[in-house]
C-alpha positions in Angstrom: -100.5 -48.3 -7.0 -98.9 -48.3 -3.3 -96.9 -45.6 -1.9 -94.1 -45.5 0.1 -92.5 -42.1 2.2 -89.2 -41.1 1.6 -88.5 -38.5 3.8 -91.2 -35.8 3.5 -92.0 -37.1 -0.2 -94.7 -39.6 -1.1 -92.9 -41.4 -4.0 -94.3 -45.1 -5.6 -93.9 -48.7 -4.9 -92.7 -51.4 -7.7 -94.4 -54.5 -7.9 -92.7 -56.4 -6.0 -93.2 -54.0 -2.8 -89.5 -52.1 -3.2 -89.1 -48.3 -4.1 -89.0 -47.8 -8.2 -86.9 -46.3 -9.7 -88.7 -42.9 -8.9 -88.3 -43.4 -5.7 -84.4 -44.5 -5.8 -83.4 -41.6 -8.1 -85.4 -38.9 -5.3 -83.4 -40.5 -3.1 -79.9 -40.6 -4.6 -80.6 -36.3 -5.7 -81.7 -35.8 -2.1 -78.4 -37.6 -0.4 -76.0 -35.6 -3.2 -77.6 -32.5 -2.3 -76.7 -33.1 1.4 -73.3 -34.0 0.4 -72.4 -31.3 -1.5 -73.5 -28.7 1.0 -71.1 -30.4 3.5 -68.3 -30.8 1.1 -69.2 -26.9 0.6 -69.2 -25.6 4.2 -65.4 -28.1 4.6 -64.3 -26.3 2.0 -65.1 -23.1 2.5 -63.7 -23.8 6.5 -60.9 -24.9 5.1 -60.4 -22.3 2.9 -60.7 -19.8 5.8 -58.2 -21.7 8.2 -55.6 -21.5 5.0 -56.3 -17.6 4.6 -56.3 -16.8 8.7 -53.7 -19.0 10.1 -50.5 -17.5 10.9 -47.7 -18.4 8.5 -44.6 -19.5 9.5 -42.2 -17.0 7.3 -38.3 -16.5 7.3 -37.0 -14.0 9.0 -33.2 -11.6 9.4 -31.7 -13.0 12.6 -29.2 -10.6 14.1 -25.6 -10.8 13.4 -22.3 -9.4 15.1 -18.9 -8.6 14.0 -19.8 -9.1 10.3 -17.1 -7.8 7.8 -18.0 -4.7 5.8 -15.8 -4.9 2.6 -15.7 -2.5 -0.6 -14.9 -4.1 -3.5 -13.6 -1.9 -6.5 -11.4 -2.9 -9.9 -7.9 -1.6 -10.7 -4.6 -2.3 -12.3 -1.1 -3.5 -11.5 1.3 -0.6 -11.2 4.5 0.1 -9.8 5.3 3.5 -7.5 8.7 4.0 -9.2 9.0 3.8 -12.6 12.3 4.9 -14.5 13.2 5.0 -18.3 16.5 4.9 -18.1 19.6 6.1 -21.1 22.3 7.5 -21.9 23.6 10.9 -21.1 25.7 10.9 -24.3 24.9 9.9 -27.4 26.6 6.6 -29.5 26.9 3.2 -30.8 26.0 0.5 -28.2 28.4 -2.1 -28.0 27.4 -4.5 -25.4 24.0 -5.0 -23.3 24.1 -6.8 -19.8 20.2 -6.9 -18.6 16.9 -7.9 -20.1 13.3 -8.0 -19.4 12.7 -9.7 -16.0 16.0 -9.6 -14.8 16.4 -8.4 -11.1 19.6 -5.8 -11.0 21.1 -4.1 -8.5 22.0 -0.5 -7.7 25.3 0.7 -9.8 25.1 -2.8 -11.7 25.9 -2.5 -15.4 23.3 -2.5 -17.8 24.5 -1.4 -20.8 27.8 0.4 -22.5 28.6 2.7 -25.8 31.7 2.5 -27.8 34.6 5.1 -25.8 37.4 4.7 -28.0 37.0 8.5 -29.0 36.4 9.8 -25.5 39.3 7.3 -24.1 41.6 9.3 -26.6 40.3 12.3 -25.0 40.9 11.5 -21.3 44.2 11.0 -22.2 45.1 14.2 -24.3 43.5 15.8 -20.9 45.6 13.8 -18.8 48.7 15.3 -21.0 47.5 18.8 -20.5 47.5 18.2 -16.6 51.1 16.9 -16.6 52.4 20.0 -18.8 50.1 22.2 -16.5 51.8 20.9 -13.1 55.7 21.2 -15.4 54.8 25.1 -16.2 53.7 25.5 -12.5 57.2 24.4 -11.1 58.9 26.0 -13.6 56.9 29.5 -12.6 57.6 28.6 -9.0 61.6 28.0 -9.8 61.4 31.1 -11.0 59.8 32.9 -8.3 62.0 31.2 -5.8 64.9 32.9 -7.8 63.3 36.6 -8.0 62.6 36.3 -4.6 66.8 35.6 -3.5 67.4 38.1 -6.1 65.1 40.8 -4.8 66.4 39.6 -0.7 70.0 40.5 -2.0 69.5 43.8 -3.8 67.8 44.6 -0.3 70.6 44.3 1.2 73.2 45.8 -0.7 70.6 48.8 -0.5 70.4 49.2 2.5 74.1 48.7 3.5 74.7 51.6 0.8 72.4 54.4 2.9 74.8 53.0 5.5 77.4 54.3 4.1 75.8 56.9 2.3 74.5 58.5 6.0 78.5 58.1 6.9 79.9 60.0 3.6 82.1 57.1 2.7 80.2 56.4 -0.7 78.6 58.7 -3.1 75.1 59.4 -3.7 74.8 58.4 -7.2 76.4 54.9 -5.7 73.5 54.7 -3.1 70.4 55.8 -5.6 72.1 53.1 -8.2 71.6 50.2 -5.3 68.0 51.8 -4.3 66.8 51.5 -7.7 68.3 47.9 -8.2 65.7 47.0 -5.2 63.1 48.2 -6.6 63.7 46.1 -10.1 64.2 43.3 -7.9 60.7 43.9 -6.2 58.9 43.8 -9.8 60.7 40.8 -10.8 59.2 38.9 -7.8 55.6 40.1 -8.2 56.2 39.4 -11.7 57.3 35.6 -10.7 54.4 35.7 -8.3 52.1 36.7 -10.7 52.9 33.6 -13.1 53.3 31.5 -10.1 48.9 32.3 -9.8 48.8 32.1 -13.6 50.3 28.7 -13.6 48.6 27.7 -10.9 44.9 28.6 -12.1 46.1 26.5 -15.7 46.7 23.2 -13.5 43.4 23.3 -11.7 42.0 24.2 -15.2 43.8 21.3 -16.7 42.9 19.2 -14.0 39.0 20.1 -14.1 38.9 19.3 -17.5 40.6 15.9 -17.3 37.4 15.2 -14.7 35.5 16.4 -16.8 36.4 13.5 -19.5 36.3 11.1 -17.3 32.8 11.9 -16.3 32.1 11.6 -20.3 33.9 8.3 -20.3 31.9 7.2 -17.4 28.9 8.7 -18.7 29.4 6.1 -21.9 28.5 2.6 -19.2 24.8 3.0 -18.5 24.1 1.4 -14.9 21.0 1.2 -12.4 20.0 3.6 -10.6 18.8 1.6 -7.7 17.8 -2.2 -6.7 15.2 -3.3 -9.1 14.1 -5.2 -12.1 14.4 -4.7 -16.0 10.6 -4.7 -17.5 11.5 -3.3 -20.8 14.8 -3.4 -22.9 14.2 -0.6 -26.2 17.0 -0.7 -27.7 19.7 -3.7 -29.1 23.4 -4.0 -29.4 24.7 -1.8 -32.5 21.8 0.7 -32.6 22.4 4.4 -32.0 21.6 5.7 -28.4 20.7 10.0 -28.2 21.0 11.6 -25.3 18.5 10.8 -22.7 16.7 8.3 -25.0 15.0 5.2 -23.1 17.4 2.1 -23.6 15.5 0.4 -20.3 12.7 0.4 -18.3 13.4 -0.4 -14.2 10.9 -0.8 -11.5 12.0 -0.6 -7.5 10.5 -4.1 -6.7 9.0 -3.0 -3.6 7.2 0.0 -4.7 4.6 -2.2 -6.5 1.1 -2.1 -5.5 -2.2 -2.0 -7.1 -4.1 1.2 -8.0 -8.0 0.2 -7.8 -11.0 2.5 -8.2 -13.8 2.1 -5.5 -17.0 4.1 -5.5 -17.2 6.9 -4.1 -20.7 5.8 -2.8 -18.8 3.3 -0.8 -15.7 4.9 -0.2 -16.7 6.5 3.0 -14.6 5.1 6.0 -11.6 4.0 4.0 -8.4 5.0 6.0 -4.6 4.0 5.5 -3.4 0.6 6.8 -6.7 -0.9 6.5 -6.4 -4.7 5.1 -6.8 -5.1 1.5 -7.0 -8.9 -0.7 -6.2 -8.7 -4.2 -7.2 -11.5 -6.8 -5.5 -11.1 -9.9 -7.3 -12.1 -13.3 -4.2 -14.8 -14.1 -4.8 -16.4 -10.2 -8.4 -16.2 -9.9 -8.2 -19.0 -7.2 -5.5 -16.9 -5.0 -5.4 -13.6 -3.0 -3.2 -11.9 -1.8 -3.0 -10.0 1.5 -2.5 -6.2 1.5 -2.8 -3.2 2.9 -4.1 0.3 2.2 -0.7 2.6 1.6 -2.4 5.7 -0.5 -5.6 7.3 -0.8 -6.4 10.1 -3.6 -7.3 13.4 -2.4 -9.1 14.0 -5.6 -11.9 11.9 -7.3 -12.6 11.1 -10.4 -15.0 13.7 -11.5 -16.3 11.5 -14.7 -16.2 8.1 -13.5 -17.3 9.1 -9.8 -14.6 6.9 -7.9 -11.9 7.3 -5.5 -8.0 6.0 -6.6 -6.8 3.3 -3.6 -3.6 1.9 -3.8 -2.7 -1.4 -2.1 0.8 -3.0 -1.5 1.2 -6.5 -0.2 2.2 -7.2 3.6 4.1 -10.3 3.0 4.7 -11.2 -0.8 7.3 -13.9 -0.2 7.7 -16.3 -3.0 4.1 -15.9 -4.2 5.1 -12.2 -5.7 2.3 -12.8 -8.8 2.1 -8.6 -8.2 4.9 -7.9 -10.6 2.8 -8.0 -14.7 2.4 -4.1 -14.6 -1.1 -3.7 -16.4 -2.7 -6.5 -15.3 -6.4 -6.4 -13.8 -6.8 -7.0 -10.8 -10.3 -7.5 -8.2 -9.7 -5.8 -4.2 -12.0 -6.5 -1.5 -10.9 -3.5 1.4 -12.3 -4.6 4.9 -13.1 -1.0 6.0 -14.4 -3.1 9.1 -17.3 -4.8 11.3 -20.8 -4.0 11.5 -23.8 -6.1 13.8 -27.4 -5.8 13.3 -30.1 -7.3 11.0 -28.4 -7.6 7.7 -31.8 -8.3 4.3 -30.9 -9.4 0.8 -31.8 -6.4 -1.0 -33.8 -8.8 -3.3 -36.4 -8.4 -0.9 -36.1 -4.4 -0.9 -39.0 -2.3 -2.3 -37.4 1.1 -3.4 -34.1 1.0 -2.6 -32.8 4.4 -3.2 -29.3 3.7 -1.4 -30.1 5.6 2.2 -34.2 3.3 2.9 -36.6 1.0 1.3 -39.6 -1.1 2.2 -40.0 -4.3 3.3 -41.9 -6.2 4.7 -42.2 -7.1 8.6 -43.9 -8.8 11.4 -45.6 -6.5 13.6 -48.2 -7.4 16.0 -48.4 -10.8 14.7 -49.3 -9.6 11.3 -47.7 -8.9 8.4 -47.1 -5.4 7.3 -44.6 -3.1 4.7 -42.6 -0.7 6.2 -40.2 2.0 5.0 -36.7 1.4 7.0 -33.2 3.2 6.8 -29.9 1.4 5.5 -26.4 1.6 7.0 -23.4 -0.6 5.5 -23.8 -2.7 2.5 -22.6 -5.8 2.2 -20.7 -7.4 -1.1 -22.7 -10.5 -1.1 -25.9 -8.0 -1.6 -26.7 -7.7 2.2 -27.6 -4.0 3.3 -28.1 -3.4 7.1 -30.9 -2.3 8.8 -30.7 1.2 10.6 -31.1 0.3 14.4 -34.1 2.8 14.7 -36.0 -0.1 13.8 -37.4 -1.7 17.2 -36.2 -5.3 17.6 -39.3 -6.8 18.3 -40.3 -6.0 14.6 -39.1 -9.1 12.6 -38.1 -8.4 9.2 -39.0 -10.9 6.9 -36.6 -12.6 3.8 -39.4 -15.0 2.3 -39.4 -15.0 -1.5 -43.4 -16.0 -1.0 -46.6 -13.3 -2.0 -47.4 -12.4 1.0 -50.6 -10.2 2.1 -50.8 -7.4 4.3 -52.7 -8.1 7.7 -52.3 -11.9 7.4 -51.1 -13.6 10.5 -47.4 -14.3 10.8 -44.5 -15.9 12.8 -40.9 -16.5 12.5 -40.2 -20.3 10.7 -37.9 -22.0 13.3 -34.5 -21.7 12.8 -34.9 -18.3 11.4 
């Protein structure tokens, strides 16, 4: 047997002068052997670029002038509110408004049958005119007590005359003195009923006002510019005193009362601008303003009562269904900085959290402060954080110490 050298190995010929099969299958294990210990150290190099390379990560660019909104849920109301009836109690007879109808002030909304107070204007109206006949007839009279009284005066006094002369007798000029005096009572008398009579008309006269406030008192109309949300109460019922027969709204007190967090209620001031989505026009929103803040929270819910009113309601006036929910966004104002998704916030305790950053080239976690939040889940970063630290939004694992740069366009 021949022998042939493969390598460093001695390994046997086959007949026909050729390596056996021996030799072919050394060879073939020694080849594999030096392929898989290259395909080892290209892996394993490849492996370690993967690991060490710096990755290309999003990062928060800087933004300026971005809104900062506070969103909060609340309820269609209306500032003035009356429930409005009769003074005086009866039958209604006729009704003039109904829900949604827009009245104005004084207009008639409703009225109760007046035949019985109608009957008693005019008895009153009686009473004035014999009040005013008994005061002329007391002034005729004092008019006449008083020419009596002027001419016993006289004859009085012409008597002392004479009297003071001796050409009449004393008796004569005491008779005439005494006459005065009778004449004097008479006109106080006169005078007296004059007052009396006097004090009747007005008395007469107050009390005919007095039925004619009743009768007016029986036409229920509107108190001021507005419109009819509620009618209680249908012709031929009974109305008592002070019973609700409508319910009116003052169209331009109506605004929406929402409740905000009082988290997030820092920095909300009158006048601020307000948009209002109702549930019935989801696709729509209406432009408003901040017109009433709360002084007092809600101590169970934790939440501060806002009330917006439109700035221009025009046509599109959908603010008028009392009751119905409705969603604000207030734009308490701007904010610019590095805004994160909170999605990629460790810890977030409202005030700080961690997350993650490019420092040095590397990757690292880091425990920031917060300012404003945003509504689409956007909290700001405090400015103490230097702006050469990135801070990355990337949604990959990522490994503290591994290499790192912003992705382009970040």
């Amino acid at each position: 047997m021949s022998w042939i050298k493969v390598g460093n190995t001695l390994a046997p010929r086959n007949r026909s002068g050729g390596l056996s099969r021996i030799a072919r299958i050394m060879l073939n294990r020694r080849y594999m052997g030096i392929a898989l210990i290259a395909g080892g150290v290209l892996l394993a190099g490849g492996v370690y670029w993967q690991a060490m390379r710096p990755i290309a990560v999003q990062v928060v660019p800087y933004e300026q002038d971005v809104p900062v909104r506070v969103f909060g849920i609340g309820t269609v109301e209306a500032q003035v509110v009356s429930k409005v009836g009769f003074q005086v109690g009866g039958k209604i007879v006729a009704l003039a408004a109904d829900q949604g109808d827009q009245v104005k002030a004084g207009a008639l909304l409703a009225k109760l049958d007046d035949a019985a107070q109608r009957a008693k204007l005019a008895k009153s109206e009686v009473a004035v005119r014999q009040a005013a006949a008994s005061l002329a007839r007391a002034q005729a009279q004092g008019e006449r007590a008083a020419a009596a009284y002027q001419q016993k005066r006289s004859v009085s006094a012409r008597r002392q005359t004479l009297l003071a002369r001796g050409s009449v007798a004393v008796e004569t000029a005491e008779d005439a003195s005494a006459a005065e005096e009778i004449a004097r009572s008479d006109l106080r008398v006169a005078e007296a009923d004059i007052a009396i009579a006097t004090v009747l008309r007005d008395d007469a006269a107050a009390q005919r006002q007095i039925e004619a406030v009743l009768l007016e008192q029986h036409e229920l109309r509107a108190p001021f510019d507005g419109r009819v949300i509620a009618r209680h109460k249908e012709a031929g019922s009974v109305a008592n005193p002070g019973e609700a027969v409508f319910t009116l709204i003052a169209a331009d007190s109506i605004w929406v009362r929402a409740y905000v967090d009082e988290a997030l209620a820092g920095g909300l001031r009158i006048g601020q601008t307000a948009f209002v989505r109702l549930r019935s026009e989801a696709d729509n929103q209406v432009e408003a303003e901040i017109v009433r803040i709360d002084q007092e929270n809600d101590r169970v819910t934790e939440e501060r009562r806002v009330y917006v009113r439109c700035r221009v309601c025009g046509e599109y006036h959908q603010l008028r269904f009392l009751g119905e929910q409705a969603e604000v966004e207030i734009v308490k104002g701007t904010a610019s900085g590095r805004f994160v998704p909170l999605k990629y916030v460790e810890g977030y305790d409202g005030k700080s959290g961690t997350v993650w950053v490019i420092e040095n080239g590397r990757l690292a976690k880091r425990r920031v402060s917060f300012g404003e939040r945003l509504l689409d889940g956007r909290v700001q970063i405090a400015p103490d954080l230097p702006a050469s630290v990135a801070v990355v939004a990337d949604g990959r694992s990522l490994r503290e110490g591994r290499a790192a740069r912003a992705a382009a366009g970040s």
